[in-house]
N, C-alpha and C positions, 0 to 999 in steps of 0.2 A: 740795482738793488744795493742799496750801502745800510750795513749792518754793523754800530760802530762795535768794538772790543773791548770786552771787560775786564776791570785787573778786580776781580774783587776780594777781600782781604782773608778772607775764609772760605773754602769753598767744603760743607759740610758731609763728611763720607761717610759710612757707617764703620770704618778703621780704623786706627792709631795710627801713624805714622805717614801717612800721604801729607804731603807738604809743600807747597808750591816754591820754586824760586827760579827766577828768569829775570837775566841773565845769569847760568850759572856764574860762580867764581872758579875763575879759571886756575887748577890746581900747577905745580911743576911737572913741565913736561909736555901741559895740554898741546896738541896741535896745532887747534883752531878755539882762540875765544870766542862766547857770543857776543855779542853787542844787543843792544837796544832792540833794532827790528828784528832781531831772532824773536822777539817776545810780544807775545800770551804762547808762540805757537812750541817752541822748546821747554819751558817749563809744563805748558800741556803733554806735549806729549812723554817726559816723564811719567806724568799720572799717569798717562793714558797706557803708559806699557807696565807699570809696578800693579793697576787693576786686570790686566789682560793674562798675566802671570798669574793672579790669582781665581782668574773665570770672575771677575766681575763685572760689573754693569759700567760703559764705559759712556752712555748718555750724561748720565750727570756730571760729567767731566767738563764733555762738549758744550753743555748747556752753560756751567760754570763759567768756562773761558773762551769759549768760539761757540756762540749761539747762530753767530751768521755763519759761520760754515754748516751748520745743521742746516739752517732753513734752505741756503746753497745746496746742500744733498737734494734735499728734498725737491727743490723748486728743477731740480737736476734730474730727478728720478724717472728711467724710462725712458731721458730724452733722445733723439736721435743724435743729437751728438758724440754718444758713447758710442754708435756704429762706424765711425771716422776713427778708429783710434785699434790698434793694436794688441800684443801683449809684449811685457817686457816682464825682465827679470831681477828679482827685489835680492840682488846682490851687487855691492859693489868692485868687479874682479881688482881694481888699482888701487880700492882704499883697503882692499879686504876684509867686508865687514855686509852686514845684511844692511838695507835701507832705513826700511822705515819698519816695525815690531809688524808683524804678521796678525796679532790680533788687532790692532789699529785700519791698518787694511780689509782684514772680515768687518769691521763694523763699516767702515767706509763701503763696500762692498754691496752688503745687507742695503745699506741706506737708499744707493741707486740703484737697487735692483736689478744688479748685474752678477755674476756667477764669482762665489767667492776665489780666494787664490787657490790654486791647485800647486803645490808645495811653492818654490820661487817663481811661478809663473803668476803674473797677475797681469789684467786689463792696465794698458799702458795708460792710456789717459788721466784715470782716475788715480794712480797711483803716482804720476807727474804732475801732476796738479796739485791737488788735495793731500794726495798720500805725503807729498814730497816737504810741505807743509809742516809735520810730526817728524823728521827725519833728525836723528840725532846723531846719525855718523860724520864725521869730520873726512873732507877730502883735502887735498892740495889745492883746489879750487874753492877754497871753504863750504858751508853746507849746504844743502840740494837748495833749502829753501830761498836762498839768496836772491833766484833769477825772477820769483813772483813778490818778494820783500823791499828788494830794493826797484828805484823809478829807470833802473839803465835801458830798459826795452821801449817803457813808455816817451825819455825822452829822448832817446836815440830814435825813433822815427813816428817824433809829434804824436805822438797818443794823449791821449786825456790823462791826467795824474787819476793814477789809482786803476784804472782800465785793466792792466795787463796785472794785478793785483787781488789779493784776498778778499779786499775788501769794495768792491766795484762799484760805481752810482750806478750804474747800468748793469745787466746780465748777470752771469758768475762767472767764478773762476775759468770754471771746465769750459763755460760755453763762448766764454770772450779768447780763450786762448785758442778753441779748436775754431773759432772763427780765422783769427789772426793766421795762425800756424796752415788750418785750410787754405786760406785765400793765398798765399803763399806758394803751396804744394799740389794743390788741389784741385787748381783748374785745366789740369792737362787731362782727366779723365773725366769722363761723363756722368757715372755713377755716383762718384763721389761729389762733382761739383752740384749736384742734385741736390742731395743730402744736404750739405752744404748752404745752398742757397733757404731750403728753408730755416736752416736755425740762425739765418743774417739775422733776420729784426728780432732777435731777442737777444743781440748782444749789442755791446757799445757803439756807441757814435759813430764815434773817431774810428775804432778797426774797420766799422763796415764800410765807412771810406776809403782806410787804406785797403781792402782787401776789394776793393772795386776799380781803383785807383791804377793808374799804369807805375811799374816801378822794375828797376833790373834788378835780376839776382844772380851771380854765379851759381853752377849748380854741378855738382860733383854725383855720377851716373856710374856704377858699380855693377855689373852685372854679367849672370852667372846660369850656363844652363846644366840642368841637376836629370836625372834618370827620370825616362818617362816622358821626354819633350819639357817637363816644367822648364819657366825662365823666372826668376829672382834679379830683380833692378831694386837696387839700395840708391835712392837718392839723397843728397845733400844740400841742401838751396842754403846760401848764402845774403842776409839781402842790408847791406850797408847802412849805417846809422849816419845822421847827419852832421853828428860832430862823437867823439870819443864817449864814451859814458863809462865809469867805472871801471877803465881798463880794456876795456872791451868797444870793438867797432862795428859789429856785424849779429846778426841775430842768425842762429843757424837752426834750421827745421829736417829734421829725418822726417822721411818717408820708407814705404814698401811698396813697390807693385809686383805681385804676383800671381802669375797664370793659375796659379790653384786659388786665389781668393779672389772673392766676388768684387773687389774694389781695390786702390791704392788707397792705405791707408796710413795716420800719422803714428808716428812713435815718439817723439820729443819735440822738446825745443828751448834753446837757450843762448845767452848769448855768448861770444867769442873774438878774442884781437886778430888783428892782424897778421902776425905771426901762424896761427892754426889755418885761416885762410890759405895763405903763400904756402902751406906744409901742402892742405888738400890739394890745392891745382897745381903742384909741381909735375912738371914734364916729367921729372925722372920716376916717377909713380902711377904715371897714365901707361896708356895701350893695353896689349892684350896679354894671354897669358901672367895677367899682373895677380897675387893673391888679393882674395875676397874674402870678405868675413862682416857679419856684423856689429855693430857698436853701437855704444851709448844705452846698453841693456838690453837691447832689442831681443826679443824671444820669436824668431820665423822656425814653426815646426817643419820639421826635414832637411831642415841648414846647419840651425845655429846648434853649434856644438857634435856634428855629426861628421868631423874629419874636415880636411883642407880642400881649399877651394879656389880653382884660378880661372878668373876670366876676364874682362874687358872694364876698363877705369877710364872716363873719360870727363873731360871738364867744358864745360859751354856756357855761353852767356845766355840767359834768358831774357826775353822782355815780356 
């Protein structure tokens, strides 16, 4: 599905003062400037959070400057791909700042007919993908949307230009990345690879190849038993680019598996250098008794945020 993007010169609201501009002009001080491929999706989501403040109607926004993300919602709506994904939490604890506006998320939300956020808790997938899209927090990593804007994922391990992107020939967003990031994490349990296998052919080409495809990943295995018998396995797969892209050599995919939930399921994915790799598979951070904790927003109810946690960090190759 490729749905190009509109810059249109007016986008008509029934307010004074809604004003589109992307790339912002970066004032003294900024953090992080936008550039170019920040945009339709930072100057939207401006609108989209000055309308959310006021209980406005936040369709016409969408419609204006990401029509393909709408029909993306929709053609998304329901689908089983949302059962492969998590919850995470729409704060960022290191930039300290919320993600992406909260009413931006309800309407996202609404759209795929999945349960809206329950204060900073939301459905992970939708809110890394799509959500991440609208995000106008600046990190030291610059901004969320970076990792589906820029081509570092797709030419870092031969993808189709534009695959791993907003704007897909093939599939959508949600469905091309929970392929990827599945195919990835997802074949070591049954339930999931299930799911799995049926949303293959309605994503891109190229993923369904690589995610059929033999390939190594390092894989960083966290895990932690909690009252009750439960076990919490945090995992980390690592899986190398074939030349540098943007700083970054490796694609890194979170995972959960957990004895209280029906499935392993995804919580992120982005990419990462060399340097963070050698950090996670360092000896001095492995074994037992080593602290546990989640990351990368991850929201596991009865874990995350419910006191300190020490158990077993280990690192292995996969094939």
């Amino acid at each position: 599905m490729r749905i190009s993007v509109l810059f249109p010169l007016l986008l008509l609201l029934p307010a004074p003062g809604f004003s589109f501009e992307c790339p912002k002009k970066a004032g003294a001080g900024t953090a992080v400037a936008e550039r170019q491929e920040d945009c339709p999706w930072a100057g939207a989501a401006r609108l989209l959070a000055e309308k959310a403040d006021q209980n406005g109607e936040l369709e016409p926004v969408f419609q204006g400057y990401a029509p393909g993300i709408l029909k993306q919602l929709d053609a998304d709506r329901s689908s089983a791909a949302l059962k492969l994904w998590g919850r995470s939490i729409n704060f960022d604890e290191l930039a300290g700042g919320v993600i992406v506006h909260p009413g931006i998320l309800g309407f996202i939300s609404s759209r795929l007919g999945i349960e809206p956020p329950s204060g900073k808790i939301m459905h992970a997938g939708a809110e890394h993908t799509y959500g991440y899209l609208f995000s106008l927090l600046p990190t030291k990593f610059g901004f969320k949307r970076a990792r589906w804007v820029r081509p570092d994922i797709e030419k870092g391990l031969g993808l189709a230009e534009g695959s791993a992107g907003p704007e897909p020939a093939e599939g959508t967003l949600l469905a091309n990345i929970t392929c990827l990031a599945g195919g990835i994490a997802l074949k070591d349990d049954e339930g999931s690879y299930a799911i799995l296998k049926e949303i293959l052919p309605r994503c891109d080409a190229s993923i369904r190849d690589f995610a059929a495809g033999p390939f190594k990943r390092g894989r960083l295995t966290e895990e932690v038993s909690l009252p009750g018998g439960r076990k919490v396995a945090l995992r980390t797969d690592f899986v190398r680019f074939s030349a540098e892209e943007g700083g970054n050599n490796h694609l890194l995919v979170y995972s959960v598996r957990d004895t209280a939930a029906a499935r392993t399921y995804l919580v992120t994915a982005f990419p990462v250098n060399e340097g963070f790799v050698k950090n996670a598979a360092s000896p001095a951070g492995l074994g037992r008794d080593k602290p546990v904790q989640t990351r990368y927003n991850a929201f596991v109810e009865g874990f995350t945020g419910e006191g300190k946690f020490k158990g077993v960090r280990t690192y292995s190759i996969v094939k």
